[in-house]
C-alpha positions as CSV (number, residue, x, y, z in Angstrom):
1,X,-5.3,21.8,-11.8
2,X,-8.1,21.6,-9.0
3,X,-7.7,23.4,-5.9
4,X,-7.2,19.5,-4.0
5,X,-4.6,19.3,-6.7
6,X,-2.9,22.4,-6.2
7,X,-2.8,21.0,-2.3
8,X,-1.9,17.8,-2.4
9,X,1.5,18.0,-1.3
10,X,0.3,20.1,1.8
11,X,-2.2,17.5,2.4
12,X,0.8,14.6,2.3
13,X,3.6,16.9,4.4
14,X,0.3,17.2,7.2
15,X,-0.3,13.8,6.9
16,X,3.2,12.8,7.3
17,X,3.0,14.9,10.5
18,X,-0.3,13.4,11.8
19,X,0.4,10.4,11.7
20,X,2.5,9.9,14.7
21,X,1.0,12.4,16.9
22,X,-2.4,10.6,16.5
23,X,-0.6,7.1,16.9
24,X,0.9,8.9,20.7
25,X,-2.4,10.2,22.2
26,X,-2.5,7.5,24.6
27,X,1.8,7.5,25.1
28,X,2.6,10.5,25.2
29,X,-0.8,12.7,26.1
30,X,-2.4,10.2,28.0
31,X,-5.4,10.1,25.7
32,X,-7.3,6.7,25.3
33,X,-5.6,3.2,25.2
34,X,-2.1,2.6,23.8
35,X,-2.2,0.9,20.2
36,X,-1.4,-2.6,21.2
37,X,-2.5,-3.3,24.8
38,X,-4.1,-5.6,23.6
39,X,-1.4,-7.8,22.6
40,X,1.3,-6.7,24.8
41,X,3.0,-8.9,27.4
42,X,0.3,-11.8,26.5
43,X,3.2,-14.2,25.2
44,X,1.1,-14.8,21.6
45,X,2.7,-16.9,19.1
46,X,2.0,-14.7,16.1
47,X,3.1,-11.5,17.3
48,X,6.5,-9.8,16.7
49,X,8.4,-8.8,19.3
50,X,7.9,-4.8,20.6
51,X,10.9,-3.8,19.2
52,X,9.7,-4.6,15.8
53,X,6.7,-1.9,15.4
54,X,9.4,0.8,15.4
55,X,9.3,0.3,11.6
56,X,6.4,2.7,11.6
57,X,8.9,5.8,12.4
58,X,11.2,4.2,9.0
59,X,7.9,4.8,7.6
60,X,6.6,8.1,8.7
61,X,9.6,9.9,8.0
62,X,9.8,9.0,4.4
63,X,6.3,9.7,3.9
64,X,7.0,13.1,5.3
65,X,9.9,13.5,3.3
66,X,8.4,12.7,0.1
67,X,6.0,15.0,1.2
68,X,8.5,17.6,0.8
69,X,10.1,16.5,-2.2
70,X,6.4,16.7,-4.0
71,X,6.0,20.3,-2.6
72,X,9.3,21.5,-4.3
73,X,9.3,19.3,-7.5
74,X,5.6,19.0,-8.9
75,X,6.0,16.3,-11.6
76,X,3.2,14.8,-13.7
77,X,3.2,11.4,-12.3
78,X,3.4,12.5,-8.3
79,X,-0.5,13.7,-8.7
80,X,-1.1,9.9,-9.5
81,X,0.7,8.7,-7.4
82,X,0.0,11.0,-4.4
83,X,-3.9,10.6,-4.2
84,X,-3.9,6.9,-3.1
85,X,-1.2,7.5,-0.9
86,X,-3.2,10.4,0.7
87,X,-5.8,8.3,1.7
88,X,-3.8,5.7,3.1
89,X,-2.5,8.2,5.4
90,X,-5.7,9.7,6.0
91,X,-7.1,5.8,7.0
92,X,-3.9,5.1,9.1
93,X,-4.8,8.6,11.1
94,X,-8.7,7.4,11.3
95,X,-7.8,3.5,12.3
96,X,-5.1,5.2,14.9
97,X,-7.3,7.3,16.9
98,X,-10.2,4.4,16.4
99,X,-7.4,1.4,17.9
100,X,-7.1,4.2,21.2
101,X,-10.4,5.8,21.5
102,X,-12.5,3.2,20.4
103,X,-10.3,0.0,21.4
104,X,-13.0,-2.4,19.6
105,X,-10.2,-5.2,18.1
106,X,-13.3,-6.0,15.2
107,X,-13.5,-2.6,14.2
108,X,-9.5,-2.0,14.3
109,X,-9.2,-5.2,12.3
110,X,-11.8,-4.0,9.7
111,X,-10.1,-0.4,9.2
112,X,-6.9,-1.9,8.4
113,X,-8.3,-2.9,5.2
114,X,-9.2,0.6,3.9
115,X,-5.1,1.3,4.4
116,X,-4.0,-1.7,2.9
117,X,-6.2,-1.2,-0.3
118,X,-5.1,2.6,-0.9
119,X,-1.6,1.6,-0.2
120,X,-1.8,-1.3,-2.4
121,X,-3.2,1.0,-5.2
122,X,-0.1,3.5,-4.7
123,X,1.8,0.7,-5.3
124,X,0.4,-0.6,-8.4
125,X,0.8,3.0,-9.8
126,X,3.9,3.4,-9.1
127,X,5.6,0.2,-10.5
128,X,3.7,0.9,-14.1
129,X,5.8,4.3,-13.8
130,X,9.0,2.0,-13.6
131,X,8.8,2.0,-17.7
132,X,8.8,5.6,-17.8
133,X,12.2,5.7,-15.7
134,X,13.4,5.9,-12.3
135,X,14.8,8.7,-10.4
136,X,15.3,9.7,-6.5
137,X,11.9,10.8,-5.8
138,X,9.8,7.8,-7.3
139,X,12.4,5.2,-5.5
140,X,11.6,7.2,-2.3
141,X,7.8,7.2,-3.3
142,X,8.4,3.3,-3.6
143,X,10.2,2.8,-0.5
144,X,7.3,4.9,1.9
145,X,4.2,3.4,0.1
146,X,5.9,-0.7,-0.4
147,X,6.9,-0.5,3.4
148,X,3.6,0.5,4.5
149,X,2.1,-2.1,1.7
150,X,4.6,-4.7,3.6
151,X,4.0,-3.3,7.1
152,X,0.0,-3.2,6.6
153,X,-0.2,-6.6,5.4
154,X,1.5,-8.0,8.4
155,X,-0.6,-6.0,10.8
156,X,-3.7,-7.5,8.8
157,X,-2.3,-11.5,9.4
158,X,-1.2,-10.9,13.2
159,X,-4.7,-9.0,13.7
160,X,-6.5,-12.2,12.7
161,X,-5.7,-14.5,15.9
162,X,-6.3,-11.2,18.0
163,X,-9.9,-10.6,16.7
164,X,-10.8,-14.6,16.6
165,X,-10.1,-15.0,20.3
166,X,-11.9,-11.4,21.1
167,X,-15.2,-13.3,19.8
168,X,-14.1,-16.3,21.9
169,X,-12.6,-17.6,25.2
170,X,-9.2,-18.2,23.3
171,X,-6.3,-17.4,25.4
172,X,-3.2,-15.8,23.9
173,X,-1.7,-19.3,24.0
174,X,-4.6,-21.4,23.1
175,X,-4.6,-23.3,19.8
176,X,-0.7,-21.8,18.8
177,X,0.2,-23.9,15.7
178,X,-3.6,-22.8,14.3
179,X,-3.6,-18.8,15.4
180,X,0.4,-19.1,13.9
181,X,-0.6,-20.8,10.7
182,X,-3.1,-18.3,10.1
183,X,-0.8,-15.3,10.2
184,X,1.7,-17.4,7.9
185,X,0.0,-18.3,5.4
186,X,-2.4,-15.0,5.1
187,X,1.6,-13.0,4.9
188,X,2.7,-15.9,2.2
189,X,-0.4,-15.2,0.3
190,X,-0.6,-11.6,0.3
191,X,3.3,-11.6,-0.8
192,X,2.1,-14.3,-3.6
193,X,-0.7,-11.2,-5.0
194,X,1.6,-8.1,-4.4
195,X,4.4,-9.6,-6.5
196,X,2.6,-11.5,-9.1
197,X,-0.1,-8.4,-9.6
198,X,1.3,-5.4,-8.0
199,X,4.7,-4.5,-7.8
200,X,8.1,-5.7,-8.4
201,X,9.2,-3.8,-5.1
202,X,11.6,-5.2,-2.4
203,X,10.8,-2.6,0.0
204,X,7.5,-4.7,0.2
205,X,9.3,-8.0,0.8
206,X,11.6,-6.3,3.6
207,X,9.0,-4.8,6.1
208,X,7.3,-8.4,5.5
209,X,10.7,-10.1,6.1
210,X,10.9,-7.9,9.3
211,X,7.4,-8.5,10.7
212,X,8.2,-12.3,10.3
213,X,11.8,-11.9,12.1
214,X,9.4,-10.7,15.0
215,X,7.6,-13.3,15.4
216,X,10.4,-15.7,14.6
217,X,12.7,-13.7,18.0
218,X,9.1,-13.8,19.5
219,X,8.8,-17.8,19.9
220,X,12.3,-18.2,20.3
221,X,12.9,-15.9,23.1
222,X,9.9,-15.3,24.8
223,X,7.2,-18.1,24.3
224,X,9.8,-20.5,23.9
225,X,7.8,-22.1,21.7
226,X,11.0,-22.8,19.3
227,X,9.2,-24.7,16.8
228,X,7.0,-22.3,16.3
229,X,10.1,-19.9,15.6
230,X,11.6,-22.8,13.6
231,X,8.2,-23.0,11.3
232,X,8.1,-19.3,10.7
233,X,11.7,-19.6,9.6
234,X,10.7,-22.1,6.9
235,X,8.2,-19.9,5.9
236,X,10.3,-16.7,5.6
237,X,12.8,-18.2,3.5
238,X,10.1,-20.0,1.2
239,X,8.5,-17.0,0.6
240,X,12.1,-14.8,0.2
241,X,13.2,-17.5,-1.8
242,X,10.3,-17.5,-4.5
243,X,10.8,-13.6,-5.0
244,X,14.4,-13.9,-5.8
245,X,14.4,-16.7,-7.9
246,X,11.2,-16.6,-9.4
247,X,11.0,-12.9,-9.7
248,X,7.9,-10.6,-9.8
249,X,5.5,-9.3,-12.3
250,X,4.0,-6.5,-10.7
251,X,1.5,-4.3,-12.7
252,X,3.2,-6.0,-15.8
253,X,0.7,-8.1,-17.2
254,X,2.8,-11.2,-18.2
255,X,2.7,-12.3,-21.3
């Protein structure tokens, strides 16, 4: 084993840990811009409501946890598992610091991808390990990495209206059915490739399904644009409809 090896689950456990304190430089150390000023109290159509982003403590702490669970229990398949998974933390750090330091809405649109990718690839890995058996600390693996899959992809489609009007004179309001449609269908697509080519996770499907709730309280409370909330209602239960009863593949290649 290789000395990055032998570190790995140091490197996950400080990642775990890094993650929020470079995510409250602004909040809580008054460093830079708060992630999200630029989509706070503007009233957009595709954003979730506030509330909504605390999924990213859900998803810090397991990632810390498994963290721990990898430094006392060093099995075969965590090393496989745990290199993606430490880059995808290492790019959420990076795009963090970049979305408060740097505050340049194209560049924090383009770093999301790097996350999105690594976390994709964790979990790809992970669901070929489903054949091999299941046990406490894979399902915890698959719950932190599929929730930041999930979470990732709906901070990719809401982050598409943002950085179209920052190249624009778009208002938050401006063009609503189009800057919504765009979020929609980029979720429902990205939920068509996870499940058909990546994994058969739920966890996935729920920080999706909660992103969309957002947006759906979003229009209905505070736009009050209630067909807008009515649309991304439809959509939800399309795409949460077509996982349950069509199922997933995953990294299964279907016959």
């Amino acid at each position: 084993m290789t000395g990055m090896g032998k570190r790995l689950p140091l490197i996950i456990i400080l990642l775990g840990l890094l993650q929020p304190l470079s995510g409250a430089l602004a909040p809580a150390f008054g460093i830079g811009t708060p992630i999200g000023n630029a989509t706070r109290d503007i009233t957009a159509p595709e954003q979730p409501l506030p509330l909504f982003f605390s999924i990213w403590s859900v998803i810090f702490l397991t990632y810390f946890l498994f963290g721990l669970a990898y430094w006392k229990a060093r099995e075969p398949w965590m090393d496989h598992v745990a290199k993606p998974l430490a880059l995808a933390g290492l790019f959420n750090v990076i795009w963090m610091i970049s979305a408060q330091l740097i505050a340049y809405q194209p560049l924090n649109f383009l770093l999301l991808f790097p996350i999105a990718i690594t976390a994709w690839l964790t979990a790809y890995r992970l669901d070929r390990l489903r054949e091999t058996g299941w046990s406490p600390i894979k399902a915890l693996a698959d719950m932190t990495t599929c929730l930041l899959a999930g979470w990732i992809s709906v901070a990719v489609a809401i982050s598409i209206p943002v950085t179209i009007r920052s190249f624009t004179d778009l208002g938050p309001t401006d063009l609503p059915w189009n800057m919504l449609w765009t979020t929609l269908i980029t979720a429902g697509m990205a939920a068509w490739m996870f499940a058909r080519y990546i994994s058969r996770s739920w966890w996935y499907f729920i920080a999706l399904a909660w992103g969309v709730i957002g947006i759906i309280l979003n229009n209905w409370m505070e736009t009050q644009m209630h067909w807008l909330a009515i649309a991304s209602g439809i959509v939800l239960v399309v795409i949460l409809s077509l996982r349950l009863f069509r199922g997933a593949d995953g990294a299964v290649i279907p016959s």
